[in-house]
C-alpha positions in Angstrom: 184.0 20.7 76.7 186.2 17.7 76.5 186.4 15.6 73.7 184.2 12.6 74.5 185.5 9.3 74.5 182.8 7.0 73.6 181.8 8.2 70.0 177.5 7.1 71.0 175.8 9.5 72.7 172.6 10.2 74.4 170.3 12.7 73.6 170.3 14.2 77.3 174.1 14.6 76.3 173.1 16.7 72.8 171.2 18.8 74.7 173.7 19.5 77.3 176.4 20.1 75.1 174.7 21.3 71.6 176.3 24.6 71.9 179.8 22.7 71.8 179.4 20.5 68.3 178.3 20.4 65.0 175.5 18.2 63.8 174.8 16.5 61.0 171.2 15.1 59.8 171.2 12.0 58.1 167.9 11.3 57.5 167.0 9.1 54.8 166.2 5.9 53.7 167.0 2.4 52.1 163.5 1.8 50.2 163.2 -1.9 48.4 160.7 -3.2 45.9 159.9 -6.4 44.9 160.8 -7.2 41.6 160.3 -11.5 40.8 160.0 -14.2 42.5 161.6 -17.8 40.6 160.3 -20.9 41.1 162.3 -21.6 44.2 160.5 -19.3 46.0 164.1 -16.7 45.7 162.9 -13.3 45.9 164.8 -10.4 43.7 165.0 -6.8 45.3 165.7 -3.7 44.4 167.3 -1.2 46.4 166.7 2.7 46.3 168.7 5.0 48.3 166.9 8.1 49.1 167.6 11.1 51.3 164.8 13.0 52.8 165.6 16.4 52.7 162.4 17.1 52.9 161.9 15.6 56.1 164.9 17.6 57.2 162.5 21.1 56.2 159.6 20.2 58.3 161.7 20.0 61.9 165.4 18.7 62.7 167.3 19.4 66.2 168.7 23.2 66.2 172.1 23.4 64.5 171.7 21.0 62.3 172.8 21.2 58.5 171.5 18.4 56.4 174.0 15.8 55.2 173.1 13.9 52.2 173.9 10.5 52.6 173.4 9.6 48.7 175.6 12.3 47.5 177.5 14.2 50.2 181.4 12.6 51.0 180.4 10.1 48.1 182.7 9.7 45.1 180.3 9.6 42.6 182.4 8.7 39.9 182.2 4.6 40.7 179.8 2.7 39.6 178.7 1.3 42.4 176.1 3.2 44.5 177.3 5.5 47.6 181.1 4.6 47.5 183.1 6.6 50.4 184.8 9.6 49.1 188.6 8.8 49.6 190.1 12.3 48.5 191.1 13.5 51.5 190.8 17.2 49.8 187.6 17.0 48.4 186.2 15.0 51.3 187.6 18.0 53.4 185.8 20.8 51.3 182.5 19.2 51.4 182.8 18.8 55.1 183.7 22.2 55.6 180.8 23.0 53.5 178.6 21.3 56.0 180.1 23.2 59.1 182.6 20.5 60.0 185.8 21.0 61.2 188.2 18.8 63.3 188.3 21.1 65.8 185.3 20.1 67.4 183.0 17.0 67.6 180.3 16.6 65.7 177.1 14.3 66.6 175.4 12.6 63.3 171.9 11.3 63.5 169.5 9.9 61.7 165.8 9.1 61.6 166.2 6.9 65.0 166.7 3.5 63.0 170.8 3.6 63.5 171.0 2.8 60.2 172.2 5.8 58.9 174.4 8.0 61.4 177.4 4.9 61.6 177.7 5.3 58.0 178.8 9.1 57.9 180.5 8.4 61.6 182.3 5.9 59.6 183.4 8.3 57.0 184.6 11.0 59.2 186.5 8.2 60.7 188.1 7.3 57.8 189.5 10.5 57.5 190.6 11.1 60.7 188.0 13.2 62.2 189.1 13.2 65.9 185.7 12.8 67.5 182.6 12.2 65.5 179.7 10.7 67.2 176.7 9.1 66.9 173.7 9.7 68.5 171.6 6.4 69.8 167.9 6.9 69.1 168.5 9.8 66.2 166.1 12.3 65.8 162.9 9.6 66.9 164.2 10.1 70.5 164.8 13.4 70.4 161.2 14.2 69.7 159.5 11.9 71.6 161.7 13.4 74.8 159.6 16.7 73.6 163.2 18.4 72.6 163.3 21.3 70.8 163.2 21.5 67.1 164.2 23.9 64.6 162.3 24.8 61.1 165.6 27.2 59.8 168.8 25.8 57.6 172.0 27.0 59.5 174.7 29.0 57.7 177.8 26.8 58.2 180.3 29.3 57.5 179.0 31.7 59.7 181.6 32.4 62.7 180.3 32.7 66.4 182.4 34.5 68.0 181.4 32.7 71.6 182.1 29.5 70.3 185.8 28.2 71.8 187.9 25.0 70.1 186.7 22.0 72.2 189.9 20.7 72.5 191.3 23.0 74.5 189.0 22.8 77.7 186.8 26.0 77.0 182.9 26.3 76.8 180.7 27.9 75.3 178.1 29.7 77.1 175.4 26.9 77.3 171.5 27.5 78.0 169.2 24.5 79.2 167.2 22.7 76.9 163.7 23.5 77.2 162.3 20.3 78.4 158.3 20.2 76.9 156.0 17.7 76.6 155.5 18.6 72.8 158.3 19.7 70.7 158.9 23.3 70.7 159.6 24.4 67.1 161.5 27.5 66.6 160.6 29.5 64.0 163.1 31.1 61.2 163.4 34.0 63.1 164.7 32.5 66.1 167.3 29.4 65.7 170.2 30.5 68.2 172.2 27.3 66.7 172.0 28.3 63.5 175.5 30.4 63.3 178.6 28.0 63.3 182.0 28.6 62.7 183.9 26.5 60.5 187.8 26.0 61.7 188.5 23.4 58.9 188.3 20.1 58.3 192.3 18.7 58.2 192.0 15.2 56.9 194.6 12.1 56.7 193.4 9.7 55.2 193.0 6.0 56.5 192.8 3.1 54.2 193.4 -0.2 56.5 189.5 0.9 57.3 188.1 0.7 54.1 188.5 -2.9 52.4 188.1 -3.3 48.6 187.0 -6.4 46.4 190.8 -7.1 45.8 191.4 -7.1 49.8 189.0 -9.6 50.6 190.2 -11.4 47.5 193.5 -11.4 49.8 191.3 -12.4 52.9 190.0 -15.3 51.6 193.2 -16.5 50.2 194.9 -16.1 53.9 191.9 -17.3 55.6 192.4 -20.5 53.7 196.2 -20.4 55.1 195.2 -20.3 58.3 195.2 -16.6 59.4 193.2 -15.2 61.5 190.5 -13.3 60.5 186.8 -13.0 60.4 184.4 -11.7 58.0 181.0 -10.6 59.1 178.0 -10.2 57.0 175.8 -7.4 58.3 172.6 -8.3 56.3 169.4 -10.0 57.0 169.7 -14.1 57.1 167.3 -14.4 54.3 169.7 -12.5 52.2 172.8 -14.1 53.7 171.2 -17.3 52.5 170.1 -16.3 49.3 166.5 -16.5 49.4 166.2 -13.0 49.0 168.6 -11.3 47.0 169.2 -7.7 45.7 172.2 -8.2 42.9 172.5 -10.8 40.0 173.2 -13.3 42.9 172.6 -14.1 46.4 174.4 -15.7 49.1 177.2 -14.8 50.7 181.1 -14.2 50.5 182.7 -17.7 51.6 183.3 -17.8 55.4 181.1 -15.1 56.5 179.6 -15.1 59.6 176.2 -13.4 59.6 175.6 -10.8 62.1 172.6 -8.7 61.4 172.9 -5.0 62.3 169.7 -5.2 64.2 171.0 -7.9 66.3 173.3 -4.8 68.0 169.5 -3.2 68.6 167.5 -3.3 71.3 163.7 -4.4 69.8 161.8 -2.7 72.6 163.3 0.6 72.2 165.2 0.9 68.7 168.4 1.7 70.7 171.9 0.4 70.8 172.1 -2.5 73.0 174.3 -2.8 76.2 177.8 -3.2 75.0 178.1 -5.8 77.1 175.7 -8.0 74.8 176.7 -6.5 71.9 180.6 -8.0 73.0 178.4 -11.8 73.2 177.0 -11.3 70.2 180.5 -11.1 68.4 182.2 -13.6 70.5 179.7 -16.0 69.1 180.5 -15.4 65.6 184.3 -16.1 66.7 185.4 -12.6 66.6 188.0 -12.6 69.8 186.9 -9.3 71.7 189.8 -9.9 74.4 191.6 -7.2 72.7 194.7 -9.2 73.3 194.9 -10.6 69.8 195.4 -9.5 66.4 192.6 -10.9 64.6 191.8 -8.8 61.5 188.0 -8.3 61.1 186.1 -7.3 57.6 182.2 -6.1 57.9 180.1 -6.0 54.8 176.4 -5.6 54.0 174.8 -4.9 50.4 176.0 -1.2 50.3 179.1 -0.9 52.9 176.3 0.8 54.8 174.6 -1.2 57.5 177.9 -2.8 58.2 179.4 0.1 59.2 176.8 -0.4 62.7 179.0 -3.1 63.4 182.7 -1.1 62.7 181.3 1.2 65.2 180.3 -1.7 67.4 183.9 -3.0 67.1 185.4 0.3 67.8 183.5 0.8 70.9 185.5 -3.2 72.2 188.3 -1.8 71.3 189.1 -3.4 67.9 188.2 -0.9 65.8 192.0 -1.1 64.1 191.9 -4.6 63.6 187.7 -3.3 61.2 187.7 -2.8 57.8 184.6 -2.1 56.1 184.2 -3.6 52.7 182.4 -0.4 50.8 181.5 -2.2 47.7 180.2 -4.9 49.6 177.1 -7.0 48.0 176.6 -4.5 45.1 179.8 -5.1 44.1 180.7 -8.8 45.0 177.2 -10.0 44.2 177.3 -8.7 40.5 180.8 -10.2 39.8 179.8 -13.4 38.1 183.7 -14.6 38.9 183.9 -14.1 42.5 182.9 -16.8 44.8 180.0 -16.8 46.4 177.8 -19.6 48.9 173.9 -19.6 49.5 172.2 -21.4 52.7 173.7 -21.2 55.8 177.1 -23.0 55.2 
């Protein structure tokens, strides 16, 4: 298999090439609770992050080990929740760990909401993975195609002697998908994906993708001077605003630009829209998609999580270079009682 150049993929293009990849499930969720309302009618959230492992037990496409996203490449020594793991070693080991080597691609996926998958595709990124993909509709289409499913957990480190490097042009002996109107679950005794080789996950690190507090600190002092730059605020507007907010305050980082992740979505089907629209939806927030320019372009969100939908929006037109991803993002900035902030839609 060659290495695929456009880092979304379809589920018809899983199925074709599932023998030639490793996958990762993602499945989990961002669950929020009410906690007060003031007399301004300013709603306080609570976030929890969960991974549903569980979930995982009951079905998941053949192949697939488990990733999870609350604990798995996170360095779990900050404070803040979910922060990227930026040792390239120990990000290396847990990947390896997980089947995942950079010697072959390796489709992430989650429930089918795309919140999840450009996280970890993120991630891999950041470390130079050479071809980590995301797969539009997660495991939602997959099912509802009637795609097999798989109750068995793989053994990563378990070499297949059929299966080839990717990069160097060979295959692996492929069989065709079932195609079935129900999902055909295979039981433990019969999960052909299950045995994966592990080459090794060689990482170099990249850290002009991964924006701290002290870098948009930076921004906002040459965006006042003039540069060129754009910060987008992958959040909801009523959180953009303020009127809802999930930290000690709400509002947003000065200068933001709000683009909600599920503006990139299509409503009537949950997937990715064309990237055509997805190119006017940024060129209305003034990012310049000409990919003639130099414009440097931060995303953030309230976890450096859904923000990442739009990094791998950005990398698809060609700017993804020019992206960093502010990790701490809201729970960070919005619990710094000196950092600027602005509520409403200024």
């Amino acid at each position: 298999m060659q290495g695929q150049s456009d880092p979304v993929v379809s589920t018809a293009w899983l199925a074709e090439h599932i023998q030639d990849v490793a996958i990762l499930d993602v499945r989990g969720t961002v669950k929020t609770q009410l906690r007060s309302t003031n007399l301004q009618g300013c709603r306080l959230e609570m976030s929890e992050y969960i991974a549903d492992y569980d979930t995982y037990l009951e079905g998941h496409i053949p192949g697939a080990t488990f990733f999870d996203w609350t604990k798995d490449g996170v360095d779990e020594d900050q404070d803040i929740p979910v922060q990227l793991q930026t040792d390239s070693d120990t990000f290396a080991a847990e990947m390896e760990a997980k089947g995942v080597g950079t010697d072959r691609p390796v489709v992430v996926y989650d429930s089918g909401n795309g919140l999840l998958a450009p996280r970890i595709w993120w991630c891999l990124m950041y470390h130079s993975h050479p071809a980590p993909l995301v797969l539009d509709g997660g495991y939602a289409k997959w099912v509802e195609e009637g795609r097999p499913t798989d109750l068995a957990e793989p053994c990563p480190l378990t070499a297949s002697p059929d299966l080839q490097q990717w990069h160097t042009g060979c295959k692996t002996p492929q069989q065709p998908m079932p195609q079935a109107q129900e999902p055909t679950v295979l039981s433990q005794d019969a999960h052909p994906q299950s045995q994966r080789v592990c080459a090794g996950f060689e990482p170099k690190a990249q850290p002009h993708k991964r924006a701290t507090c002290s870098d948009m600190l930076k921004a906002l002092d040459a965006q006042k001077h003039g540069s060129d730059l754009v910060i987008l605020d992958a959040r909801g507007r009523e959180q953009y605003t303020g009127q809802v907010k999930r930290a000690e305050r709400g509002g947003h980082i000065p200068g933001a630009v709000n683009i909600s992740r599920k503006s990139l979505l299509d409503k009537s089907t949950g997937l990715l829209r064309p990237l055509q629209d997805q190119r006017e939806v940024f060129q209305q927030a003034g990012v310049d998609c000409s990919g003639k320019g130099s414009q440097q372009i931060y995303t953030y969100c309230n976890g450096g999580v859904a923000s990442c939908s739009l990094a791998l929006a950005l990398h698809r037109l060609g700017l993804g270079d020019q992206t960093a991803n502010y990790d701490g993002s809201w729970n960070e900035w919005g619990n710094e009682l000196q950092l600027p902030v602005v509520t409403g839609d200024a």
